[in-house]
C-alpha positions as CSV (number, residue, x, y, z in Angstrom):
1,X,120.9,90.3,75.4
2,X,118.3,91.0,78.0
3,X,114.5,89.8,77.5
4,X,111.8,92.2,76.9
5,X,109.9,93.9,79.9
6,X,107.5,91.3,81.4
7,X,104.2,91.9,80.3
8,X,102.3,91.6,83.5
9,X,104.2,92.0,87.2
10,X,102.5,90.8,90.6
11,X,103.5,93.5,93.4
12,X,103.6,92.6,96.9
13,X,103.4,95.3,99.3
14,X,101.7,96.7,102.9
15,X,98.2,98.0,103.6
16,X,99.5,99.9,105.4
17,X,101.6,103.2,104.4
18,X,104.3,102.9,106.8
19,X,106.6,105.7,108.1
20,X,108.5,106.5,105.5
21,X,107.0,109.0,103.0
22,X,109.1,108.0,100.4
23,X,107.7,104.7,100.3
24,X,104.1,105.9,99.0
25,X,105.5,108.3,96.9
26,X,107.6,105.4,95.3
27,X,104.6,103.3,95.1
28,X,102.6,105.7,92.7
29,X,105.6,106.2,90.7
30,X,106.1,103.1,90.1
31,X,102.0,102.4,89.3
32,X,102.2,105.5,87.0
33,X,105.5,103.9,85.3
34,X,103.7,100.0,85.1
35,X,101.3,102.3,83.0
36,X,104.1,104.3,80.8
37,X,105.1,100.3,79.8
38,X,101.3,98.9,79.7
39,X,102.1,96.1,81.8
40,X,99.2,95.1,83.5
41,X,99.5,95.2,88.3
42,X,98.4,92.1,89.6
43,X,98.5,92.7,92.9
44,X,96.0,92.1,96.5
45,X,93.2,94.1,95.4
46,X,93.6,96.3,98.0
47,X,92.1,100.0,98.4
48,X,94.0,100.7,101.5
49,X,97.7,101.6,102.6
50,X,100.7,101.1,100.1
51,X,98.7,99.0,97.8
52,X,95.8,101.6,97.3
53,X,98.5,104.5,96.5
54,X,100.2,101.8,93.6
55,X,96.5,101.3,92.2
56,X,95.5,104.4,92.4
57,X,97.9,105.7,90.6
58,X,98.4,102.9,88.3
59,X,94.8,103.3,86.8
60,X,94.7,107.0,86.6
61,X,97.9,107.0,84.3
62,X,95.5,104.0,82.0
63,X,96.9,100.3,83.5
64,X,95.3,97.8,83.5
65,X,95.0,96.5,86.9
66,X,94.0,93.3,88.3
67,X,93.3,92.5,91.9
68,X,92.7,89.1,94.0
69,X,91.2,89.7,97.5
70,X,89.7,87.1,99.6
71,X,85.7,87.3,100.7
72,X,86.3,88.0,103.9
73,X,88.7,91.0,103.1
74,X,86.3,92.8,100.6
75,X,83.6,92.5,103.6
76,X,86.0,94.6,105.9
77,X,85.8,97.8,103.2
78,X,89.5,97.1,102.4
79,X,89.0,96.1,98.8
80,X,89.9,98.9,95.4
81,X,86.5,99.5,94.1
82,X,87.3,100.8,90.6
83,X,90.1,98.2,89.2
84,X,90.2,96.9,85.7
85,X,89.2,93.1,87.3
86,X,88.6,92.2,90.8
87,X,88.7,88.2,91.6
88,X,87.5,87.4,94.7
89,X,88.7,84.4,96.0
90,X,87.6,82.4,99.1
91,X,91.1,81.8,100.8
92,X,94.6,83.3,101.2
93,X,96.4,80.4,99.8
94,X,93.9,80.7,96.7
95,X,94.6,84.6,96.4
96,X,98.6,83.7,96.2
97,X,97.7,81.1,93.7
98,X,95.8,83.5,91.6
99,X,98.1,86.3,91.7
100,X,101.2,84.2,90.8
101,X,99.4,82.2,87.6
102,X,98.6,85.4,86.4
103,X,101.6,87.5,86.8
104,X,105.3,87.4,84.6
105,X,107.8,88.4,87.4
106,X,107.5,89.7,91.0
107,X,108.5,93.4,92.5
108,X,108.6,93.5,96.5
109,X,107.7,97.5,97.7
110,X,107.9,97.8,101.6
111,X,105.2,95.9,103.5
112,X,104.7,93.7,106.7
113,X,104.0,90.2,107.9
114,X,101.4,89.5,104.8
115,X,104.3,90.8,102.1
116,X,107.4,89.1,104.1
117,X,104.9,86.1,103.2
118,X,104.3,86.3,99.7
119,X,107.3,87.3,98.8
120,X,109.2,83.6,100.6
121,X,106.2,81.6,99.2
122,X,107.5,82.5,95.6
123,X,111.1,82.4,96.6
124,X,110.3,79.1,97.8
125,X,108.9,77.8,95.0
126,X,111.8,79.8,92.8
127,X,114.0,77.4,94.4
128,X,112.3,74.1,93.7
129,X,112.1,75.0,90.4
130,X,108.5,75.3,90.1
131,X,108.7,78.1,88.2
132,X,111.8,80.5,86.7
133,X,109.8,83.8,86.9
134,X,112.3,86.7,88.0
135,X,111.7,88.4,91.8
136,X,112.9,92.3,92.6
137,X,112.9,94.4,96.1
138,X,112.6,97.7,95.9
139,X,114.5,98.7,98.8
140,X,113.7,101.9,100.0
141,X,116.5,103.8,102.3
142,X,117.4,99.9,103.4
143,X,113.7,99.0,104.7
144,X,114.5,95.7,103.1
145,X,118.6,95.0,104.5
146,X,117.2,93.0,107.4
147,X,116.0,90.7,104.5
148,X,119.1,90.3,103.0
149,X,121.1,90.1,105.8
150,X,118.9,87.2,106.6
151,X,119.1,85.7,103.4
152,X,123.2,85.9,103.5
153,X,122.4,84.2,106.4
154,X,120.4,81.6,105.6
155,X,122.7,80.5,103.1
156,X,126.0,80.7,105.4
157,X,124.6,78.8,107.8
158,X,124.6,76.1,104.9
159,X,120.3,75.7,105.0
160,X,120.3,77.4,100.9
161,X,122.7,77.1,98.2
162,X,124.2,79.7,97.4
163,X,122.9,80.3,93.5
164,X,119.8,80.9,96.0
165,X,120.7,84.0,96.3
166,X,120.2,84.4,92.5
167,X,117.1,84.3,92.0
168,X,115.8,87.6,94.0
169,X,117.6,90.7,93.3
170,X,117.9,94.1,95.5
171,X,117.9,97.0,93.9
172,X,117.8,101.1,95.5
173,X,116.0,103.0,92.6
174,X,113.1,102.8,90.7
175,X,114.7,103.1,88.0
176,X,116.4,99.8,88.2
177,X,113.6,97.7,88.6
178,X,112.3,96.8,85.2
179,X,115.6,96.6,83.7
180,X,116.9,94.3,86.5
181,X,113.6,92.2,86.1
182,X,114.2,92.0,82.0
183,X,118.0,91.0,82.5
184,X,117.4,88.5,85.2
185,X,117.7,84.3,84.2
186,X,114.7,82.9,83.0
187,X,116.0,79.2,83.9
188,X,115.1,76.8,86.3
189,X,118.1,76.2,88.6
190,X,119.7,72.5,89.6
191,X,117.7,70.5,90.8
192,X,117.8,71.2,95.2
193,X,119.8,69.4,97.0
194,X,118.9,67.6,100.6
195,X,121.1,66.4,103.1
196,X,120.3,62.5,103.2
197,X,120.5,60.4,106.2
């Protein structure tokens, strides 16, 4: 029996729109369907790129939608000026802290550097088993196969166990995503394991 949809989800994803079209149209669907479900976006607080489109959207079909931008970002003009809550925080690191306290599972939508890093700082801690909150990518027309590819990788090259692999899934369609984040564990794995000297 799967668990129930989570009630808040953190998206990670570029300020940027990208090349692909398809990817900012995905992006308001998926805001306009967070809506259809009232779970609340926690997201970058962005105004700008793919996370504008996802908020944009998001609030005009009546989410509730939370953003966590840094000081220094909101001073650039890159900040959402009409969300439901904007946090302003004074550092990166805090901005990931907030956005993962306050969120139920994690949905990866094409990005660049910044979402390549959010997304392995909560895989990261996945794997220690500091938390059991489920992670999906969304990946568009195979933006995100170089990822998983590098995963796979990671993991036959015997630096991740495999049940690593577990605990972020890739779906194709939208459609997929909330059901794959309601039927994914909610467990903490084994404990890691090191190699000892």
């Amino acid at each position: 029996m799967s668990e129930p949809f989570p009630s808040s989800i953190c998206v990670f994803c570029g300020a940027r729109f990208g090349n692909n079209p398809r990817a900012r149209d995905l992006a308001a669907k998926f805001g306009e369907m967070l809506a259809k479900r009232r779970i609340t976006l926690i997201y970058g607080g962005g105004g700008v790129g793919l996370m504008g489109v996802l908020a944009n959207a998001a609030l005009s079909a009546g989410a509730r939608v939370v953003g966590v931008i840094p000081q220094f970002l909101l001073q650039r003009e890159a900040g959402h000026p009409k969300l439901s809550q904007t946090l302003v925080v004074d550092t990166m690191h805090e901005r990931k802290r907030q956005m993962f306290e306050r969120a139920d599972a994690f949905v990866v939508l094409p990005g660049g550097i910044g979402t390549l890093e959010e997304f392995f700082e909560v895989l990261s801690w996945r794997t220690l088993g500091l938390h059991a909150k489920p992670i999906v990518i969304l990946d568009i027309e195979g933006y995100w196969a170089p990822l998983a590819a590098l995963l796979h990788g990671v993991v036959d090259g015997g630096f991740a166990a495999p049940t690593h692999l577990d605990h972020v899934a890739f779906v194709k369609s939208l459609d997929d995503v909330l059901p794959t984040l309601a039927s994914m564990p909610r467990v903490n794995g084994a404990q890691k394991e090191l190699d000892r000297l």
